[in-house]
BAKEMI-885331 format. One record per residue (C-alpha): y, z, x; residue number from 1. Coordinates in steps of 0.2 Angstrom, whole numbers, plus 5000, padded with zeros to 4 digits. Layout:
% BAKEMI-885331
v;w;u;n
Y;Z;X;NUM $
...
***
This chain:
% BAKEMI-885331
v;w;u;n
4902;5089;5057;1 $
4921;5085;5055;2 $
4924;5064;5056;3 $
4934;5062;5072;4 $
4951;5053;5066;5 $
4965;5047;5076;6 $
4982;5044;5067;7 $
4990;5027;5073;8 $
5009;5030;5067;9 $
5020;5042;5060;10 $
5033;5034;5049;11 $
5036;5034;5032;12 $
5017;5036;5027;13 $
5009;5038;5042;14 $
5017;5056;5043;15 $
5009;5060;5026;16 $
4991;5056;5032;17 $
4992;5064;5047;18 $
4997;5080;5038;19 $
4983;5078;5026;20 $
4972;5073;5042;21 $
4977;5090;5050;22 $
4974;5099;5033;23 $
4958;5093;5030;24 $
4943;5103;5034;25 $
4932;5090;5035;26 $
4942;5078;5046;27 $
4946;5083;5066;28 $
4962;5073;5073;29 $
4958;5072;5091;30 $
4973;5057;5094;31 $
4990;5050;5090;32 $
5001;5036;5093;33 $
5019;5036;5093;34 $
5031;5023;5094;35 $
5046;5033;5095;36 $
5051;5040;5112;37 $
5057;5055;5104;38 $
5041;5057;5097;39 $
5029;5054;5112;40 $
5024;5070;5120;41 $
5026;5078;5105;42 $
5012;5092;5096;43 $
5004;5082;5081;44 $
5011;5098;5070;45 $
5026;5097;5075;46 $
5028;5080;5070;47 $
5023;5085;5051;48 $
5031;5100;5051;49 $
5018;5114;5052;50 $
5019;5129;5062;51 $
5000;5129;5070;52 $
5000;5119;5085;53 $
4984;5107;5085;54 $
4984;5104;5104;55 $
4984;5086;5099;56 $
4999;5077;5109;57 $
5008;5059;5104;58 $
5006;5044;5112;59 $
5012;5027;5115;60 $
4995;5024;5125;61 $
4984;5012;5115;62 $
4968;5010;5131;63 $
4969;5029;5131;64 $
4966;5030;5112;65 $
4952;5018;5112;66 $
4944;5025;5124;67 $
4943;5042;5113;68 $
4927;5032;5103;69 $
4935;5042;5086;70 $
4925;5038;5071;71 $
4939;5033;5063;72 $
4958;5028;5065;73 $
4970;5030;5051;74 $
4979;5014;5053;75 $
4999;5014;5044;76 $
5009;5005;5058;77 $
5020;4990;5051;78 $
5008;4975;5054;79 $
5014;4961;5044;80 $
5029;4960;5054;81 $
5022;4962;5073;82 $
5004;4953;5065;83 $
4998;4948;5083;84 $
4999;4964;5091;85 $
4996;4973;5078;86 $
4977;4964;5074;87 $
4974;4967;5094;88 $
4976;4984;5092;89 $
4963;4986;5076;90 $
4950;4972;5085;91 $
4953;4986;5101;92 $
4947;5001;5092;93 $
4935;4990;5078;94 $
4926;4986;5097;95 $
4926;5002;5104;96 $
4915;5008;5090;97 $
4930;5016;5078;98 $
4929;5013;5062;99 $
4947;5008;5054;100 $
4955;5012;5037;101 $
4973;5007;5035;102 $
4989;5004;5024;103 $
4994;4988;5034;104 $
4987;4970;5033;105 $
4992;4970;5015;106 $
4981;4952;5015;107 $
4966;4961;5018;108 $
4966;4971;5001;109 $
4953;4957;4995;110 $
4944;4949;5012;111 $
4936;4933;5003;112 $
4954;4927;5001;113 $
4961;4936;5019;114 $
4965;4920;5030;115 $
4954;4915;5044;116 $
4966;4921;5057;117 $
4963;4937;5052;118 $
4947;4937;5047;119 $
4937;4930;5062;120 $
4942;4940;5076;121 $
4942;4954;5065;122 $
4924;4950;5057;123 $
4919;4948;5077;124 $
4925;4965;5082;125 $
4917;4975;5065;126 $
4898;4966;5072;127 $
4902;4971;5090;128 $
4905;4988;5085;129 $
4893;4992;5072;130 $
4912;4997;5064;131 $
4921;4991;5046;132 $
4940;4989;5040;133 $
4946;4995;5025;134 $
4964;4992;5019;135 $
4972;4996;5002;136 $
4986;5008;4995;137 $
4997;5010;4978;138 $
5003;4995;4976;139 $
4996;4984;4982;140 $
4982;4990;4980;141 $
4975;5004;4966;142 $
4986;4999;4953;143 $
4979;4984;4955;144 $
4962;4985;4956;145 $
4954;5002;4952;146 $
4967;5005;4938;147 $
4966;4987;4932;148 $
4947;4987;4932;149 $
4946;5004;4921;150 $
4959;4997;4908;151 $
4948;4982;4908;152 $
4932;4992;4908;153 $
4935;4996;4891;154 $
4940;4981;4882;155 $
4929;4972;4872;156 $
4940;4955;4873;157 $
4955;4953;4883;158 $
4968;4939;4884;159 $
4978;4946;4897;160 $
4980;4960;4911;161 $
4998;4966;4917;162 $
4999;4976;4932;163 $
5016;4984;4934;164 $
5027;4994;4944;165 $
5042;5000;4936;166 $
5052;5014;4947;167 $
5068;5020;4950;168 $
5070;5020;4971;169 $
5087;5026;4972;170 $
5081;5042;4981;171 $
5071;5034;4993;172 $
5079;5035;5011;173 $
5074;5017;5018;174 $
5088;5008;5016;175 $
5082;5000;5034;176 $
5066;4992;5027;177 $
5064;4993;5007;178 $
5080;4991;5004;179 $
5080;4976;5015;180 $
5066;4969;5009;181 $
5069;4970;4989;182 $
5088;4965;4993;183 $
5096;4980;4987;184 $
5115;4977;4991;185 $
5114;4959;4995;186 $
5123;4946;4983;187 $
5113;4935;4975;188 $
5118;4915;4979;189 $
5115;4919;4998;190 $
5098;4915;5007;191 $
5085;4928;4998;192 $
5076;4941;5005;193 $
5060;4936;5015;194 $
5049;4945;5002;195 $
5056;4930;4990;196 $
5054;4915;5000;197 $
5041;4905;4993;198 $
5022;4910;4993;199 $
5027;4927;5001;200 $
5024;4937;4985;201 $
5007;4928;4979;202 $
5002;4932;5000;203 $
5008;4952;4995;204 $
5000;4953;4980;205 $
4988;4939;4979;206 $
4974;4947;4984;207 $
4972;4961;4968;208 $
4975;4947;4958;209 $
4961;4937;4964;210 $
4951;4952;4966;211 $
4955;4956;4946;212 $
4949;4938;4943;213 $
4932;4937;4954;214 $
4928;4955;4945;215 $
4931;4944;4928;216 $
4921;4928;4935;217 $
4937;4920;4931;218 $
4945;4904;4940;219 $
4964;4904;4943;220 $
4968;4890;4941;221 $
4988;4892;4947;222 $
4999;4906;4953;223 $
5016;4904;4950;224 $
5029;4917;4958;225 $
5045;4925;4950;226 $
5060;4935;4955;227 $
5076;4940;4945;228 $
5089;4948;4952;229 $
5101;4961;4943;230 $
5119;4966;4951;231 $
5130;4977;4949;232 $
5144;4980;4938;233 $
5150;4996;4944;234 $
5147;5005;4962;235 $
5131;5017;4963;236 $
5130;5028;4976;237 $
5111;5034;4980;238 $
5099;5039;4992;239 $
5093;5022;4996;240 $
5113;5015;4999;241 $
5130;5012;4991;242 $
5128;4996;4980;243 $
5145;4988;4975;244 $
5149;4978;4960;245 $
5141;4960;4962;246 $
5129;4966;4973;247 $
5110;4968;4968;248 $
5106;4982;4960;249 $
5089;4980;4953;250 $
5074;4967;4955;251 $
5061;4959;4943;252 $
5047;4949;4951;253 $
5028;4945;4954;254 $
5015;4934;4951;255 $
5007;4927;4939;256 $
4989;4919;4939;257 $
4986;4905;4926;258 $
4968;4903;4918;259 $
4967;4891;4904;260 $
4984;4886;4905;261 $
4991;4904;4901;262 $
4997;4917;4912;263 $
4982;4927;4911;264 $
4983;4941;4926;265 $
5002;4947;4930;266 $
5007;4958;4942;267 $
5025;4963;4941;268 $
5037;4974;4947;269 $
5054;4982;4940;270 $
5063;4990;4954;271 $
5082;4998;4951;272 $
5092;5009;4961;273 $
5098;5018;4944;274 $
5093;5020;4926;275 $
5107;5008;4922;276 $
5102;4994;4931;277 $
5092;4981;4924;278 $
5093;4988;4904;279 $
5086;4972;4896;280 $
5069;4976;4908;281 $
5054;4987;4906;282 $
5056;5006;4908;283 $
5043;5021;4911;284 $
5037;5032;4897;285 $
5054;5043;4891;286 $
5058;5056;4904;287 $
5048;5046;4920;288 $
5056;5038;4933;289 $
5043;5029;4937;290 $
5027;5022;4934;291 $
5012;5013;4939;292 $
5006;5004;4923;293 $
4991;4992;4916;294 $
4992;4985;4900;295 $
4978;4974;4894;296 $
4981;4964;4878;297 $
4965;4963;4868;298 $
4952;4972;4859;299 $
4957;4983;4858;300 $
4972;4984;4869;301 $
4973;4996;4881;302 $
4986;5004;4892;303 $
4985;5018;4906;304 $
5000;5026;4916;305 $
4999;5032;4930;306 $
5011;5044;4938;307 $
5013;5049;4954;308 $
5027;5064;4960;309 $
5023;5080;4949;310 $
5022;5097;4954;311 $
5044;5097;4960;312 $
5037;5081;4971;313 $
5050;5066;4969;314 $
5042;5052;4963;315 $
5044;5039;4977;316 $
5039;5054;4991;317 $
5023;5054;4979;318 $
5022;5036;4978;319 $
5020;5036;4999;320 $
5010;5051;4998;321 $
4998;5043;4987;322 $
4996;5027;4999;323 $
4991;5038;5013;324 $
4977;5048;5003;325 $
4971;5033;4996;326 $
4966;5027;5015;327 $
4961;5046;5021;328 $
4951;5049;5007;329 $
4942;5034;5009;330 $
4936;5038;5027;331 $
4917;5045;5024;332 $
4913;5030;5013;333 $
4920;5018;5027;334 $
4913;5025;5041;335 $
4897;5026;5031;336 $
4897;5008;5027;337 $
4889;4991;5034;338 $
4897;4983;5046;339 $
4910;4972;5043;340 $
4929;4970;5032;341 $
4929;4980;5014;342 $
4936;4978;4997;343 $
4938;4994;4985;344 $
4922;4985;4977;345 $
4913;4989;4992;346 $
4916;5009;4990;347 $
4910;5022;4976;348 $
4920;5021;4962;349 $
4925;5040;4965;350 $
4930;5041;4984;351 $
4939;5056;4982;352 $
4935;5062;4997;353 $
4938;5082;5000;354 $
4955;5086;4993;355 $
4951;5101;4984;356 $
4945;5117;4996;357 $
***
């Protein structure tokens, strides 16, 4: 029989899994929440698009959701910026006997290193349920683990592992949040973007990297954080915004895990608004406007590129595409599971899931 899933969201990737929800053979959608009045009330197809009605009607009703006792919820809402309301909703349906894969809770990407806050009310609603909680994405997430631990996988020796993220995301339309966030437009000098204040990067991407480091039996022994901004000398106008000279225009940063005194484990991005921006920085393979990237130094060395946005898709549509199959897809091997929080180590290696019929 079809899993029952509920969609909880339907922003910039939650509209993406409840397409591929709806699309799905093997998955039955029988709720969704909506924050948006405009949405509430609304068909679930119409949300996405699709001509075929699905009977299934938006709501802002979380009780009435809960009480569906759906096998799974698809999980997208923004959490780490509403992180009270948004752990009571999960703890609801985690009770309730709904299993719960998701996008949000970024910190949950590696659970022996999620804080207790998190953690123990959420580890007491799994037991209560007989339910588990599975979070991950693109990045973070599979570029840095699964893509990480396959470059690694076939080194004989290696001294270190760089995870990156090098893309263009001046066609992205989400000035509002993203561009926000990375401080696209801002002027450096002024008070930087929350994602820079200290210790908000290692709590983003932390996680893979200790993740990458407990798969290696590896102690890190410090992470050190980095950001370097890049403005502009000229206006560009994009998707994302219009950047003016002296504003920022491009962004380096990440983490860095020390082992033996050396930056062993690196996770960095390189964002830009255009080609131009940022020249002395790492670029994708000739002809890519992005690219998710490992690069192990060793022996021998090895480096995998992953692309995302093929096919007349553009690449950072791709890129949140790929973040909501990454949860959807793993809904069999969660709902199969033990009780209780999960790491991409906890799953088959190959949780494709369905996506070919």
């Amino acid at each position: 029989m079809p899993r029952r899933v509920i969609q909880f969201s339907t922003g910039h990737v939650g509209v993406h899994a409840l397409r591929q929800i709806i699309e799905r053979p093997d998955l039955e959608l029988v709720g969704v929440h909506a924050s948006s009045p405009a949405k509430i009330g609304q068909d679930a197809a119409d949300l996405v698009g699709l001509d075929e009605p699905t009977g299934v009607i938006a709501t802002d009703d979380l009780a009435a959701l809960v009480a569906l006792q759906a096998d799974v919820v698809v999980y997208t809402t923004q959490a780490e910026t509403r992180p009270a309301e948004a752990l009571a909703e999960v703890c609801a349906f985690l009770r309730a006997g709904t299993n719960v894969v998701g996008s949000s809770f970024v910190w949950l990407l590696n659970p022996t290193t999620a804080p207790t806050w998190l953690t123990e009310p959420i580890t007491a609603a799994c037991l209560e349920g007989g339910t588990s909680m599975y979070v991950n994405g693109i990045d973070p997430g599979f570029s840095g683990d699964t893509l990480a631990l396959a470059a690694l996988s076939l080194t004989g020796s290696a001294t270190q592992v760089r995870v990156q993220e090098v893309c263009d995301y001046g066609s992205y339309d989400d000035a509002a949040f993203t561009g926000v966030a990375f401080g696209f437009g801002s002027v450096p000098g002024d008070e930087p973007p929350m994602m820079f204040l200290p210790g908000v990067l290692d709590s983003i991407w932390g996680p893979s990297l200790q993740l990458i480091a407990g798969c290696l039996d590896v102690e890190v022994e410090e992470v050190r954080e980095f950001y370097e901004p890049w403005v502009a000398t000229e206006p560009i106008d994009c998707t994302m915004m219009r950047v003016e000279p002296g504003q920022t225009a491009a962004v380096r940063f990440g983490i860095e895990g020390y082992v033996g005194g050396r930056p062993r484990i690196v996770l960095e991005h390189v964002n830009r608004l255009t080609a131009a921006a940022g020249p002395d920085w790492a670029y994708p393979p000739e002809g890519r406007p992005g690219v998710h990237r490992v690069v192990v130094s060793g022996s021998p060395g090895v480096e995998i590129n992953t692309h995302v946005g093929l096919d007349g898709v553009d690449h950072n549509i791709g890129g949140v595409v790929a973040t909501a199959a990454r949860v959807v897809n793993a809904i069999d091997a969660v709902c199969d599971a033990a009780p209780g929080m999960l790491a991409v180590t906890d799953l088959p290696g190959s949780y494709a899931g369905r996506v070919v019929w």
